[in-house]
Predicted model as a PDB file, atoms N, CA, C, CB and O in Angstrom, pLDDT in the B-factor column:
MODEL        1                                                                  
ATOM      1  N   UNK A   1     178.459  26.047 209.578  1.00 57.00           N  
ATOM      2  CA  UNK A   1     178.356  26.681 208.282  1.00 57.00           C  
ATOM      3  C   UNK A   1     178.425  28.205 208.369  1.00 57.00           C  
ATOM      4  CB  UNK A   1     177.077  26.265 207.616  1.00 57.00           C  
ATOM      5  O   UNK A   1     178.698  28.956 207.433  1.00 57.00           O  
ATOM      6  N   UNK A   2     178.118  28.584 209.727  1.00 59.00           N  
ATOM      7  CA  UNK A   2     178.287  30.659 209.367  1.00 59.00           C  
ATOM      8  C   UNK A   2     180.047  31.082 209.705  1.00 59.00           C  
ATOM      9  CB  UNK A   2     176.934  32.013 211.066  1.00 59.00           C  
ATOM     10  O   UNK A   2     180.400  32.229 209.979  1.00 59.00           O  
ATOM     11  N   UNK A   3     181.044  29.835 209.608  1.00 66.00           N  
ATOM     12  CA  UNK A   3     182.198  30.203 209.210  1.00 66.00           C  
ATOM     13  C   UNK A   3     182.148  30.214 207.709  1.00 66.00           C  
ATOM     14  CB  UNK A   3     183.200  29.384 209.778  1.00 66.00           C  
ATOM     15  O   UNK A   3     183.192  30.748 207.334  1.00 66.00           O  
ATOM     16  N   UNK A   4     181.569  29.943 206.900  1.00 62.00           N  
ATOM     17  CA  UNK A   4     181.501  30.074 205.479  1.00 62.00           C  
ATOM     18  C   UNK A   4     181.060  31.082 204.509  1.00 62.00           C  
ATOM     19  CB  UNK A   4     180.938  29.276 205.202  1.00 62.00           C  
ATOM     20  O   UNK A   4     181.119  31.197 203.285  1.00 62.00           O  
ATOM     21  N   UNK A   5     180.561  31.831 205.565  1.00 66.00           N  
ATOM     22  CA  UNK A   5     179.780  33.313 204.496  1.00 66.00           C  
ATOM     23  C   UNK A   5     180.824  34.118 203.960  1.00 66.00           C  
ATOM     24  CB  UNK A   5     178.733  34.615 205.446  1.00 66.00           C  
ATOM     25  O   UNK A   5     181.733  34.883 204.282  1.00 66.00           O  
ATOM     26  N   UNK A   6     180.312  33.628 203.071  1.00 75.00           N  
ATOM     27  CA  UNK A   6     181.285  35.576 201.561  1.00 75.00           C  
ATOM     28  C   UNK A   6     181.995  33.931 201.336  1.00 75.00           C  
ATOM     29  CB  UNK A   6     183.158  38.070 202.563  1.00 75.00           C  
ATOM     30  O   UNK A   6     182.264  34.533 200.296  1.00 75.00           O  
ATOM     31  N   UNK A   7     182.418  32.853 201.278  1.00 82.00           N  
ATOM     32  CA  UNK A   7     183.352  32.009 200.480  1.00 82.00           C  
ATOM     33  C   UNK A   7     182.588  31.020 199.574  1.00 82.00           C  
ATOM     34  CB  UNK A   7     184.310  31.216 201.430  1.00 82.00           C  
ATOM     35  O   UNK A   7     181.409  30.918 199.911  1.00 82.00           O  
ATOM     36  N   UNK A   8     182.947  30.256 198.505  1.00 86.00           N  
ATOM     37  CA  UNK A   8     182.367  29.694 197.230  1.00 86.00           C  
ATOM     38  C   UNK A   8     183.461  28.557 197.291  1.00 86.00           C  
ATOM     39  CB  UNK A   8     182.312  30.782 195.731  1.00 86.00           C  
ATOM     40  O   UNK A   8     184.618  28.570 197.712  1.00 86.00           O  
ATOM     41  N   UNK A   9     182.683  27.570 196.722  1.00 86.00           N  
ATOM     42  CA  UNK A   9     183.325  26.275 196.869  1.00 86.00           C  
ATOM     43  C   UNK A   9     182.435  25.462 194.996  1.00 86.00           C  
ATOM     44  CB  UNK A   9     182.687  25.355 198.941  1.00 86.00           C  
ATOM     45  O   UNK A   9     181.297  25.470 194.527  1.00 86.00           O  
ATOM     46  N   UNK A  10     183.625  24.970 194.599  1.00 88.00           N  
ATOM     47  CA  UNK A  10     183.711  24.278 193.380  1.00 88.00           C  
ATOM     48  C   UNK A  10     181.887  23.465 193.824  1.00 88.00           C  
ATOM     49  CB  UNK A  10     185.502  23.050 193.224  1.00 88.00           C  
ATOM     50  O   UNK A  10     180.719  23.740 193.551  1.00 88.00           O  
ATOM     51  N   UNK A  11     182.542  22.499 194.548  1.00 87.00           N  
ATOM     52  CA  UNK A  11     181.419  21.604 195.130  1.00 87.00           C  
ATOM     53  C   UNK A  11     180.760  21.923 196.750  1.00 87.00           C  
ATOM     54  CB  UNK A  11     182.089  20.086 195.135  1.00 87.00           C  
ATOM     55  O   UNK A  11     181.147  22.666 197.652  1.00 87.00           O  
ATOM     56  N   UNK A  12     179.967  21.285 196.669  1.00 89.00           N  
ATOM     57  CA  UNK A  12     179.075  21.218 198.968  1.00 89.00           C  
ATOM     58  C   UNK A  12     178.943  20.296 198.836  1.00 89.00           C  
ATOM     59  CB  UNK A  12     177.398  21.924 199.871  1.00 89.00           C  
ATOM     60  O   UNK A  12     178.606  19.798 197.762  1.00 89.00           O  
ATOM     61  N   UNK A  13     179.193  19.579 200.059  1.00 90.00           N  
ATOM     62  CA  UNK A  13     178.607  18.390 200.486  1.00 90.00           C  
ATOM     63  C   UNK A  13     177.909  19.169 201.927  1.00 90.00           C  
ATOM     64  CB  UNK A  13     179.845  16.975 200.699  1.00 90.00           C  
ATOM     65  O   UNK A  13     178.367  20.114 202.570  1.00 90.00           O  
ATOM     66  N   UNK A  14     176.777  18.468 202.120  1.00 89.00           N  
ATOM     67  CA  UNK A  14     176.228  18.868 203.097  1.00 89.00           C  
ATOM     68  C   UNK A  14     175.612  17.117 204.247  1.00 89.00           C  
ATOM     69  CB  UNK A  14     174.985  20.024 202.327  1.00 89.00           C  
ATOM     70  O   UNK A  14     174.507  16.575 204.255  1.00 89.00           O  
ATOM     71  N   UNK A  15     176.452  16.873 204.761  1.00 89.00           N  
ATOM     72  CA  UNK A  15     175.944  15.738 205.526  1.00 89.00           C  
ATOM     73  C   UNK A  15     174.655  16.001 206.992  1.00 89.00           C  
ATOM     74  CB  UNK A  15     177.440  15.094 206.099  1.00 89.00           C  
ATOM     75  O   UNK A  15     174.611  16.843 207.888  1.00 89.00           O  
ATOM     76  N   UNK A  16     173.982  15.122 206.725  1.00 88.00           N  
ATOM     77  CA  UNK A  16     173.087  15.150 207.518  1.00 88.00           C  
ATOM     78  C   UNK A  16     171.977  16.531 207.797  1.00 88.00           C  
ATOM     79  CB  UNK A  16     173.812  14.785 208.520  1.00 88.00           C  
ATOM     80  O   UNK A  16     171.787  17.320 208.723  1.00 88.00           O  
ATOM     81  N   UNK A  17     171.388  16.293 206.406  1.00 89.00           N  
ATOM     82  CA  UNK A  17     170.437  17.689 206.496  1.00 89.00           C  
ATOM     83  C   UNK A  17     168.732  17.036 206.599  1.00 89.00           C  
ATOM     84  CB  UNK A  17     170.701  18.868 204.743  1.00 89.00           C  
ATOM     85  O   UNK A  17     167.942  17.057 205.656  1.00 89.00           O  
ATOM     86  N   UNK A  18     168.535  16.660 207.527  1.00 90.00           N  
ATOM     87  CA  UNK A  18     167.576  15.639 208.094  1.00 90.00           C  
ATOM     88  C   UNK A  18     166.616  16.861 208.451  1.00 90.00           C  
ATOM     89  CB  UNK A  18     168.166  14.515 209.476  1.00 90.00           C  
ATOM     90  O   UNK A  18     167.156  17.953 208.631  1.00 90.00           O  
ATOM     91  N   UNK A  19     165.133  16.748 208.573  1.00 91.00           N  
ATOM     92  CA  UNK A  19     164.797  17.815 209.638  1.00 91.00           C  
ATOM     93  C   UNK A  19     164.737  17.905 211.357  1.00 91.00           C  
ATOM     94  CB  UNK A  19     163.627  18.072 209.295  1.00 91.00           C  
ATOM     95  O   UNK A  19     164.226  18.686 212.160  1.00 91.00           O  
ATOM     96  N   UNK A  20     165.568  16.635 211.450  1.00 90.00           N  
ATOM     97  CA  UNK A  20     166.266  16.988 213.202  1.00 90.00           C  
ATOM     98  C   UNK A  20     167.334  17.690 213.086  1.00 90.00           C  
ATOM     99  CB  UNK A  20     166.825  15.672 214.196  1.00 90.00           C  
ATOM    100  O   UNK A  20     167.726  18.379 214.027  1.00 90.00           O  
ATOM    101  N   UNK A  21     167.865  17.644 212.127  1.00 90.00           N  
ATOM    102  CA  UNK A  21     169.299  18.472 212.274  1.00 90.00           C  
ATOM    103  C   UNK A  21     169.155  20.216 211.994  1.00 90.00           C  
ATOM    104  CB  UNK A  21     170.474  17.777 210.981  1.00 90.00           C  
ATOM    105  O   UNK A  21     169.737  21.084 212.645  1.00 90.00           O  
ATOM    106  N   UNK A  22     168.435  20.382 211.114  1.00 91.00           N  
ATOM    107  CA  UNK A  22     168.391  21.446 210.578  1.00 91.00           C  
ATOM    108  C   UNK A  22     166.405  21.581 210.286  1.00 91.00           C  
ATOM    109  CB  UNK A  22     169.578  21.363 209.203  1.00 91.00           C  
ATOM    110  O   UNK A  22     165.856  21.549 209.184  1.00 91.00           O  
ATOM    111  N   UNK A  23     165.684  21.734 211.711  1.00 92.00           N  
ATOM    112  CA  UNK A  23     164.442  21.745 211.929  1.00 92.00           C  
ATOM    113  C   UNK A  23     164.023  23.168 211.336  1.00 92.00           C  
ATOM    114  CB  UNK A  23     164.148  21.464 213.401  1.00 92.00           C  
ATOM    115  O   UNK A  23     164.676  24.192 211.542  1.00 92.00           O  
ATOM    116  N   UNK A  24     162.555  23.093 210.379  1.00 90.00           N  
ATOM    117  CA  UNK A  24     162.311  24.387 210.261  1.00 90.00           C  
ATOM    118  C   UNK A  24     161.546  25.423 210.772  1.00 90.00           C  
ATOM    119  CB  UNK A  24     162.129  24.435 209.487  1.00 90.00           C  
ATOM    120  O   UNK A  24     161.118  26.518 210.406  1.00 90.00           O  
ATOM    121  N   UNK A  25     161.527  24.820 211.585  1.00 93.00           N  
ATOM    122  CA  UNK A  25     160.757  25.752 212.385  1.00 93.00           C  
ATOM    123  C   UNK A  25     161.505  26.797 213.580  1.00 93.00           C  
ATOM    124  CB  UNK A  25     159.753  24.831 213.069  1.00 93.00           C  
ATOM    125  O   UNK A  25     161.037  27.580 214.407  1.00 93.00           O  
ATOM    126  N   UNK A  26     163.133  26.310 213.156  1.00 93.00           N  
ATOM    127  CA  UNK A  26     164.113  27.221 213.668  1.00 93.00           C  
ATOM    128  C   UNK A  26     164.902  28.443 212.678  1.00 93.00           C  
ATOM    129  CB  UNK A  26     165.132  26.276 214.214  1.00 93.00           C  
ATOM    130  O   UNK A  26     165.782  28.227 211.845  1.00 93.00           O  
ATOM    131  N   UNK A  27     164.519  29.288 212.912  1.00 93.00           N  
ATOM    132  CA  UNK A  27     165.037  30.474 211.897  1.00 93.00           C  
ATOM    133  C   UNK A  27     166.445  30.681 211.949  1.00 93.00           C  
ATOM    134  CB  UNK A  27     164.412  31.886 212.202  1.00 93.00           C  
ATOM    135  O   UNK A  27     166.800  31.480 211.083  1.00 93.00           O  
ATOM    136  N   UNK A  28     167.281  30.291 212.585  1.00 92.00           N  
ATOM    137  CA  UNK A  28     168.836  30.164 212.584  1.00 92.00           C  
ATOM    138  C   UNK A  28     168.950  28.852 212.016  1.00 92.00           C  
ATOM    139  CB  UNK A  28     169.616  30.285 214.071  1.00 92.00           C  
ATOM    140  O   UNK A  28     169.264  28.943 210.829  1.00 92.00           O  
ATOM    141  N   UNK A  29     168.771  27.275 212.533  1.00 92.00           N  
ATOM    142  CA  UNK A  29     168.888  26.294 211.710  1.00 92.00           C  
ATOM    143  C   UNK A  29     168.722  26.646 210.307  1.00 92.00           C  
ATOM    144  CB  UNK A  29     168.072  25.372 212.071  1.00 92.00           C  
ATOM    145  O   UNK A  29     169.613  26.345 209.512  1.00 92.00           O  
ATOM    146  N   UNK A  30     167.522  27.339 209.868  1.00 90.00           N  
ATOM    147  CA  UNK A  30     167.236  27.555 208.560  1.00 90.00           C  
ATOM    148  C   UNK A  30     168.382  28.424 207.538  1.00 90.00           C  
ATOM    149  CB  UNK A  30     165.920  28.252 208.658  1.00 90.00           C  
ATOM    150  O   UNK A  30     168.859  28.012 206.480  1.00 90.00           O  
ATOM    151  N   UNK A  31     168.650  29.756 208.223  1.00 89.00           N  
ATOM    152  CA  UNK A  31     169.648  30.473 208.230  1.00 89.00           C  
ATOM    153  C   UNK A  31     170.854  29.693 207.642  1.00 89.00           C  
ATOM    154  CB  UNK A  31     169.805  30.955 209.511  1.00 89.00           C  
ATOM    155  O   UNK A  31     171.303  29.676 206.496  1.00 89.00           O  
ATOM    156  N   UNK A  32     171.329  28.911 209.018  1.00 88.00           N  
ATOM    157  CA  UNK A  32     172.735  28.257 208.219  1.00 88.00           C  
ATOM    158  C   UNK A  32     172.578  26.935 207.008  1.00 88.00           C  
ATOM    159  CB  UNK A  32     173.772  27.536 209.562  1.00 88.00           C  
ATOM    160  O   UNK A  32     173.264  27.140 206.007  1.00 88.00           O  
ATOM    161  N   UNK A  33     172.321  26.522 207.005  1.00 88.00           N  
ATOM    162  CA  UNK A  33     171.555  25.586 205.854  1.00 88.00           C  
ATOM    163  C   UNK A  33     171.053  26.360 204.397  1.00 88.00           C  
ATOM    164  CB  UNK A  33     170.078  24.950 206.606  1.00 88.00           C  
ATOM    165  O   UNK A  33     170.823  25.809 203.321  1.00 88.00           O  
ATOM    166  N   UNK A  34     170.976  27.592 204.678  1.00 87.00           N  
ATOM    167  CA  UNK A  34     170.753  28.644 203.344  1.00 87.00           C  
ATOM    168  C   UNK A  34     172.197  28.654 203.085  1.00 87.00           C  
ATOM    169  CB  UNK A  34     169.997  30.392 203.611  1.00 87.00           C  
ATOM    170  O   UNK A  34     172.686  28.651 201.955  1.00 87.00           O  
ATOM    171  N   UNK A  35     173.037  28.670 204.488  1.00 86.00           N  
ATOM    172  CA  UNK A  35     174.504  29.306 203.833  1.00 86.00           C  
ATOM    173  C   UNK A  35     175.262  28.003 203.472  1.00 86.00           C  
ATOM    174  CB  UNK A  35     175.558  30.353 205.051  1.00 86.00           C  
ATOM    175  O   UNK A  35     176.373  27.831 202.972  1.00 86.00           O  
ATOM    176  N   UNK A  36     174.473  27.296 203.813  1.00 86.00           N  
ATOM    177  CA  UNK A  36     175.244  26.007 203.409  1.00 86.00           C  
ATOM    178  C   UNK A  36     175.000  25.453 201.467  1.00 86.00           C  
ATOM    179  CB  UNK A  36     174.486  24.645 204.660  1.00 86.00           C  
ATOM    180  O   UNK A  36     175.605  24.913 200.541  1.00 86.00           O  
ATOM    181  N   UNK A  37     174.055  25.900 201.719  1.00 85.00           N  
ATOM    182  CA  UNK A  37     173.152  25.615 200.497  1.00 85.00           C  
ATOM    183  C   UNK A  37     173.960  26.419 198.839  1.00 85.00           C  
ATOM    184  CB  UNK A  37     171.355  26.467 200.987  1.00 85.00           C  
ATOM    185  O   UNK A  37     174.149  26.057 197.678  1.00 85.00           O  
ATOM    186  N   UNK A  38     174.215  27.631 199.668  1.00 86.00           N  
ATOM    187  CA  UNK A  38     174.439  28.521 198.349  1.00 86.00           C  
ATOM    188  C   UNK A  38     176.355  28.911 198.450  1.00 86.00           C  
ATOM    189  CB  UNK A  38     173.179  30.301 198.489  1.00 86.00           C  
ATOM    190  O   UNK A  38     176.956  29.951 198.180  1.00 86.00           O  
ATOM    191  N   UNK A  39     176.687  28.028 198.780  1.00 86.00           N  
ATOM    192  CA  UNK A  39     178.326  28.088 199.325  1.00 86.00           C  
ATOM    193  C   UNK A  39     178.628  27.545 197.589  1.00 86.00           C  
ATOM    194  CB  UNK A  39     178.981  26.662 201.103  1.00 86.00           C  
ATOM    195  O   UNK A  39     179.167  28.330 196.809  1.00 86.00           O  
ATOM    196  N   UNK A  40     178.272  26.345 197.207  1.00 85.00           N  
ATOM    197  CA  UNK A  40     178.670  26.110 195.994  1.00 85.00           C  
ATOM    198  C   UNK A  40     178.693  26.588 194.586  1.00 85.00           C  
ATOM    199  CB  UNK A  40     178.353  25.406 195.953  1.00 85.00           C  
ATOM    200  O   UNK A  40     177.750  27.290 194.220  1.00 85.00           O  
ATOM    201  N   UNK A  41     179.163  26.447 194.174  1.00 86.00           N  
ATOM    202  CA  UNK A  41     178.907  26.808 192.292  1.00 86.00           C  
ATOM    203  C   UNK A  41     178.685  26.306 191.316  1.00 86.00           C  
ATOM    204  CB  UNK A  41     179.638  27.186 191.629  1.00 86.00           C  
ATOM    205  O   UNK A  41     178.466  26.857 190.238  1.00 86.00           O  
ATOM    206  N   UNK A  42     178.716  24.902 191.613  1.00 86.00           N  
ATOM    207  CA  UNK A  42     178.589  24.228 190.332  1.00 86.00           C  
ATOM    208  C   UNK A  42     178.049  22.539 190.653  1.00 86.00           C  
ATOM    209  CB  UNK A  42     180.195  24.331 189.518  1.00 86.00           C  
ATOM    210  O   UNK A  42     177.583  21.725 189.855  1.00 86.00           O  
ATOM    211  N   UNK A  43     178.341  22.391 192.257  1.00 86.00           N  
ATOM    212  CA  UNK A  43     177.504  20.934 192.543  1.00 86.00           C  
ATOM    213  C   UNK A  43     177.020  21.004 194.166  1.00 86.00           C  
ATOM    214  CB  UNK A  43     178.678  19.357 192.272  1.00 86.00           C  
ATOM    215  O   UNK A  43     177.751  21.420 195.065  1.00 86.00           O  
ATOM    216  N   UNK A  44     175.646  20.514 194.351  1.00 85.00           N  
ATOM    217  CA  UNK A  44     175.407  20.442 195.726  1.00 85.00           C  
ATOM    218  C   UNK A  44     175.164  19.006 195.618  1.00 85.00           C  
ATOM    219  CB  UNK A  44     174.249  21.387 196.376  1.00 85.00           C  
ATOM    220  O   UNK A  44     174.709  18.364 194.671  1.00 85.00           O  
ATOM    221  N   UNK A  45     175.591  18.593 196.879  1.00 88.00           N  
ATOM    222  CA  UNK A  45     175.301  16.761 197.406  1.00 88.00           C  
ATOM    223  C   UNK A  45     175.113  17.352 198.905  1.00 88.00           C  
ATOM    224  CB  UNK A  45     177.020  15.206 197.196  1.00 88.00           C  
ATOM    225  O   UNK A  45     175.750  18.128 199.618  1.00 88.00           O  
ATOM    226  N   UNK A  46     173.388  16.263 199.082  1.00 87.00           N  
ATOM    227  CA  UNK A  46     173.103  16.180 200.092  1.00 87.00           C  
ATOM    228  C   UNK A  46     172.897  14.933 200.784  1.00 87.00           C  
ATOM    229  CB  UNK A  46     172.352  16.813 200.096  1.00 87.00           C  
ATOM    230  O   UNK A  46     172.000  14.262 200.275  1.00 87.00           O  
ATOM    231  N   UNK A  47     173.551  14.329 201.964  1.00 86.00           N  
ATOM    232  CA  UNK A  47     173.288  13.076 202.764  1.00 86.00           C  
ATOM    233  C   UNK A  47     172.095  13.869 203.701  1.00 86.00           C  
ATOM    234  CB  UNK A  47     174.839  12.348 203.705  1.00 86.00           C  
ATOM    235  O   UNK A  47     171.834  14.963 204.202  1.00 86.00           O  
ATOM    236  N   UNK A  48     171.492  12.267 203.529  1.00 85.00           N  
ATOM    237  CA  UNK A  48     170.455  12.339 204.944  1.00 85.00           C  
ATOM    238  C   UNK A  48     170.552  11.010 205.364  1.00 85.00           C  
ATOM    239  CB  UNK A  48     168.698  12.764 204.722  1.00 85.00           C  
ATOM    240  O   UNK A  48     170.897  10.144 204.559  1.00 85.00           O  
ATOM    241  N   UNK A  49     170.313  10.766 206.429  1.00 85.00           N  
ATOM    242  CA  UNK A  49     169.539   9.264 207.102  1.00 85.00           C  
ATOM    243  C   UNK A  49     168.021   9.274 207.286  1.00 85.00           C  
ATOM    244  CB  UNK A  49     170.085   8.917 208.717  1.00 85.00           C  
ATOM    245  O   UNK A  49     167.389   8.250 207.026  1.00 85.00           O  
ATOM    246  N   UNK A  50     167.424  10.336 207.706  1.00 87.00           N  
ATOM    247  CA  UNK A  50     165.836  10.458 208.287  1.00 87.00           C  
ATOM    248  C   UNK A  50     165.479  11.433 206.525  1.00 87.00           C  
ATOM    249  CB  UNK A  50     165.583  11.751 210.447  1.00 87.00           C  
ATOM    250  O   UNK A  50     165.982  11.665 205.426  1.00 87.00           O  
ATOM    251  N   UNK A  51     164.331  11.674 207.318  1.00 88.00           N  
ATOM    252  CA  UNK A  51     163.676  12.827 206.549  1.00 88.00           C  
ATOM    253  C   UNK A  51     163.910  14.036 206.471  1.00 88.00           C  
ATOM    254  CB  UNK A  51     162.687  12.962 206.775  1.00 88.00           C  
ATOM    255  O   UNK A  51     163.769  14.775 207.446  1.00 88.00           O  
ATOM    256  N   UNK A  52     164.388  14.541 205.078  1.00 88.00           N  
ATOM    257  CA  UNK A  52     165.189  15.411 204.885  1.00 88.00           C  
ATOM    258  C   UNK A  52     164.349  16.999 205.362  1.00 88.00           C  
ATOM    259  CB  UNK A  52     165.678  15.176 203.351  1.00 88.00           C  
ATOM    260  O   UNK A  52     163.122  16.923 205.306  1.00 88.00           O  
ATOM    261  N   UNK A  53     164.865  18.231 205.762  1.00 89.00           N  
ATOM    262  CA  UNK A  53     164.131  19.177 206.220  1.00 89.00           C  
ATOM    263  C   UNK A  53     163.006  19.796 205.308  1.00 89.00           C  
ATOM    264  CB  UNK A  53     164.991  20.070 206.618  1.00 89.00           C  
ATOM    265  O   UNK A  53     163.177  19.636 204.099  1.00 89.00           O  
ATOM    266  N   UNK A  54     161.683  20.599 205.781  1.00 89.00           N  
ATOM    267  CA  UNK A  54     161.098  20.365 205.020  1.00 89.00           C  
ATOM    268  C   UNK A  54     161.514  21.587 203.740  1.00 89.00           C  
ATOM    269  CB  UNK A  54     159.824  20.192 205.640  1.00 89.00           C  
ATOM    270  O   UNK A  54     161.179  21.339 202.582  1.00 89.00           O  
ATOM    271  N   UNK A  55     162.312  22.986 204.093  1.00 85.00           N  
ATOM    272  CA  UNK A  55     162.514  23.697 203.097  1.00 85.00           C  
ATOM    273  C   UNK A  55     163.285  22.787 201.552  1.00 85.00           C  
ATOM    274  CB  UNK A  55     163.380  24.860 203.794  1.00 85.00           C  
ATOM    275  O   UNK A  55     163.152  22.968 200.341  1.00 85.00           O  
ATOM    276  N   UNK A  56     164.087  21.802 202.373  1.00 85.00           N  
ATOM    277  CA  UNK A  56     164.435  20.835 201.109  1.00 85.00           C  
ATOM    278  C   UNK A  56     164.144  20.005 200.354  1.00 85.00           C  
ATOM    279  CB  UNK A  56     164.975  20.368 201.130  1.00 85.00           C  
ATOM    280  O   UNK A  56     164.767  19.602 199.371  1.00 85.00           O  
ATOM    281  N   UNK A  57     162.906  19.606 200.875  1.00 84.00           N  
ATOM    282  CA  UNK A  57     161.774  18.736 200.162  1.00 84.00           C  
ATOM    283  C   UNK A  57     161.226  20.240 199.574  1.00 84.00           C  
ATOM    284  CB  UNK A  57     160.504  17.589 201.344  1.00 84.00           C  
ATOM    285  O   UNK A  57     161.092  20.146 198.354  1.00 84.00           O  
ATOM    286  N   UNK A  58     160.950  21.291 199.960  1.00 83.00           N  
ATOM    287  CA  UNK A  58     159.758  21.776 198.641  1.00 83.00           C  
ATOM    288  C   UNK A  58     160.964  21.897 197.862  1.00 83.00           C  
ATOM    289  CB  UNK A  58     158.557  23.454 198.737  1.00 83.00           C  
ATOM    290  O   UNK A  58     160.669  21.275 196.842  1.00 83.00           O  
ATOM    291  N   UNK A  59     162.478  22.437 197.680  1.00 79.00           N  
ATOM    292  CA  UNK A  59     163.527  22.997 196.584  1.00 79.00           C  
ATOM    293  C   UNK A  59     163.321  21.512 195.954  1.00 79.00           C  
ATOM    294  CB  UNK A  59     165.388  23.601 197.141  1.00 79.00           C  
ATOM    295  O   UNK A  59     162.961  21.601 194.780  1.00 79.00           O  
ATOM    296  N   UNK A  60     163.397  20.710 196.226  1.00 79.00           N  
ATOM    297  CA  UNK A  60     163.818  19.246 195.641  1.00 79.00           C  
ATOM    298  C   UNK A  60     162.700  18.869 194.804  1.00 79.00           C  
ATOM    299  CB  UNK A  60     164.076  18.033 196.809  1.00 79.00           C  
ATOM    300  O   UNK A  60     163.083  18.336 193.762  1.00 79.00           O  
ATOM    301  N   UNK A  61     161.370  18.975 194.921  1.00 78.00           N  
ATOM    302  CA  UNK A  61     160.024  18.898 194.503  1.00 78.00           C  
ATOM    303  C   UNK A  61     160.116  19.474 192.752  1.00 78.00           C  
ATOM    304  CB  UNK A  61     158.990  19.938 195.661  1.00 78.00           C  
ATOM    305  O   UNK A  61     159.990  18.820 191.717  1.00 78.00           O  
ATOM    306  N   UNK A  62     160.351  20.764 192.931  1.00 72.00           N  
ATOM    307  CA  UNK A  62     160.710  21.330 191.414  1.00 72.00           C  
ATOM    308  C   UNK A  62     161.490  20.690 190.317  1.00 72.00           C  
ATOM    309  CB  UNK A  62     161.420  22.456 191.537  1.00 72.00           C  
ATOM    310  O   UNK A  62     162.713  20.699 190.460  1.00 72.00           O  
ATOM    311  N   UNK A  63     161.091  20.242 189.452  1.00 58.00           N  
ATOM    312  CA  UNK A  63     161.585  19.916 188.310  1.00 58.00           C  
ATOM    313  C   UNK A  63     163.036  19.940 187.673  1.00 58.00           C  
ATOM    314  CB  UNK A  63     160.945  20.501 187.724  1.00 58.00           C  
ATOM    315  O   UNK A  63     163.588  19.044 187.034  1.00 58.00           O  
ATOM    316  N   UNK A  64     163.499  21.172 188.006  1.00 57.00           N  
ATOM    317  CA  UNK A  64     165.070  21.793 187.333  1.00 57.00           C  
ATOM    318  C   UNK A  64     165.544  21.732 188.877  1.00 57.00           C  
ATOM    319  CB  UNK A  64     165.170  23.779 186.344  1.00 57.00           C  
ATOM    320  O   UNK A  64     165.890  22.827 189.319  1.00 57.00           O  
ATOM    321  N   UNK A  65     165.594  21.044 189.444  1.00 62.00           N  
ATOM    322  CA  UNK A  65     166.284  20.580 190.654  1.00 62.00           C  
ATOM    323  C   UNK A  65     167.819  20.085 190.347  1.00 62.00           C  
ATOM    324  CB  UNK A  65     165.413  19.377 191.291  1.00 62.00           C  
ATOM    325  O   UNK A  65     167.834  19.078 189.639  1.00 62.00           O  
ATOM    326  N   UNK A  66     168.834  20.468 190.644  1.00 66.00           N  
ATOM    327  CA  UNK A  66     169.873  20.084 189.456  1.00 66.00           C  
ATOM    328  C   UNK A  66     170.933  19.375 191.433  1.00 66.00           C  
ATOM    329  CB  UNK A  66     170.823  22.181 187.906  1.00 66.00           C  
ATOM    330  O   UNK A  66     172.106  19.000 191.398  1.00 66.00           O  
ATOM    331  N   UNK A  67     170.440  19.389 192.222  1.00 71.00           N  
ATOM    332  CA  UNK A  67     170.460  18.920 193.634  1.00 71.00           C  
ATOM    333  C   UNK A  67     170.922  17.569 193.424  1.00 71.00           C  
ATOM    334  CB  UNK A  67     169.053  19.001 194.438  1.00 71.00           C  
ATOM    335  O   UNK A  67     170.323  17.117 192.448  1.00 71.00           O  
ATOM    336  N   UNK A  68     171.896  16.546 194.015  1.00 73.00           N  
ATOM    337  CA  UNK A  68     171.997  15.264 194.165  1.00 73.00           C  
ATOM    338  C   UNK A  68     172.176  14.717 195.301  1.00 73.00           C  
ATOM    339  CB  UNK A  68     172.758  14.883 193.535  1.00 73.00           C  
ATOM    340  O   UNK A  68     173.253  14.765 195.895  1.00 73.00           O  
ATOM    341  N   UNK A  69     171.095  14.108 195.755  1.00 75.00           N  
ATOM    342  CA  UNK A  69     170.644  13.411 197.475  1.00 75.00           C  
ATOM    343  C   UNK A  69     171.503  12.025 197.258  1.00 75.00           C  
ATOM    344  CB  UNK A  69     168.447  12.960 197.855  1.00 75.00           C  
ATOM    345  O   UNK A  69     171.869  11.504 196.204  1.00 75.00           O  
ATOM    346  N   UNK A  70     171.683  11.640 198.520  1.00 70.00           N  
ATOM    347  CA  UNK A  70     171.869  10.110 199.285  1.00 70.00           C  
ATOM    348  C   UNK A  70     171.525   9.837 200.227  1.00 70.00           C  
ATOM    349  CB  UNK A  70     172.880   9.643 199.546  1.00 70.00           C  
ATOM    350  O   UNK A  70     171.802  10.527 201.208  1.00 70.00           O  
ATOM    351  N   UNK A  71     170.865   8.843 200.308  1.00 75.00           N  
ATOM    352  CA  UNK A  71     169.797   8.621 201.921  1.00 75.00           C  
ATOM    353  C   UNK A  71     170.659   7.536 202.029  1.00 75.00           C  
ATOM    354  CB  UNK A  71     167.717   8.204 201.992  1.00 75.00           C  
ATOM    355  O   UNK A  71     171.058   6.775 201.148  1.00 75.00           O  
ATOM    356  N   UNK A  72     170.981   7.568 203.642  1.00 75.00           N  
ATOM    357  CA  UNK A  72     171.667   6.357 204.114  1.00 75.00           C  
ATOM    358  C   UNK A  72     170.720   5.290 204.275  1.00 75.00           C  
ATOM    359  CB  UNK A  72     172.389   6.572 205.390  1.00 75.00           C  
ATOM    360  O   UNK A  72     169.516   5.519 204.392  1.00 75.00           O  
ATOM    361  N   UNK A  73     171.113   4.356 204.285  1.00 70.00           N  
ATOM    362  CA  UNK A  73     170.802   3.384 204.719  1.00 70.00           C  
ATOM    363  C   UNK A  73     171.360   2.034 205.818  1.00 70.00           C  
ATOM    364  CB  UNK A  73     170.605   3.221 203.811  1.00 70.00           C  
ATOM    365  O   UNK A  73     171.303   0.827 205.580  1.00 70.00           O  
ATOM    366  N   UNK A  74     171.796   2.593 206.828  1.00 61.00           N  
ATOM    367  CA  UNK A  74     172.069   2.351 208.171  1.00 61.00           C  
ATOM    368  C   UNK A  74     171.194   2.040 209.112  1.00 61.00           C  
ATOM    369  CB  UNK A  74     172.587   3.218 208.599  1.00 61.00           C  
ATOM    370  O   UNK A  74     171.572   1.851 210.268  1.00 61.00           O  
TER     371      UNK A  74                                                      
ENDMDL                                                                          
END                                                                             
């Protein structure tokens, strides 16, 4: 995802934003996952299989969450 900074995309898909993948307690994981996050304009979709990281559980928690998840089920 830090090939993506300064560019905007209609939609994101972001696959596999688990907190093994993108752990927060890593300040670069976190980092690119911000840039992943704010790449879009008008739709974010997020896949997970596990438990999603925890900065995305508190954004997701809020009410006007306008975010659309899919948890695998594999």
């Amino acid at each position: 995802s830090y090939l993506l900074k300064a560019l905007e995309f209609d939609a994101v898909i972001i696959n596999d934003a688990s907190e093994c993948k993108y752990n927060s307690n890593s300040v670069i994981a976190i980092k690119l996952l911000y840039v992943a996050i704010t790449r879009g304009l008008h739709e974010l979709y997020i896949n997970h299989k596990e438990e999603l990281t925890k900065p995305l559980n508190t954004m997701l928690s809020k009410k006007n969450s306008k975010i659309k998840t899919l948890k695998n089920k594999d």
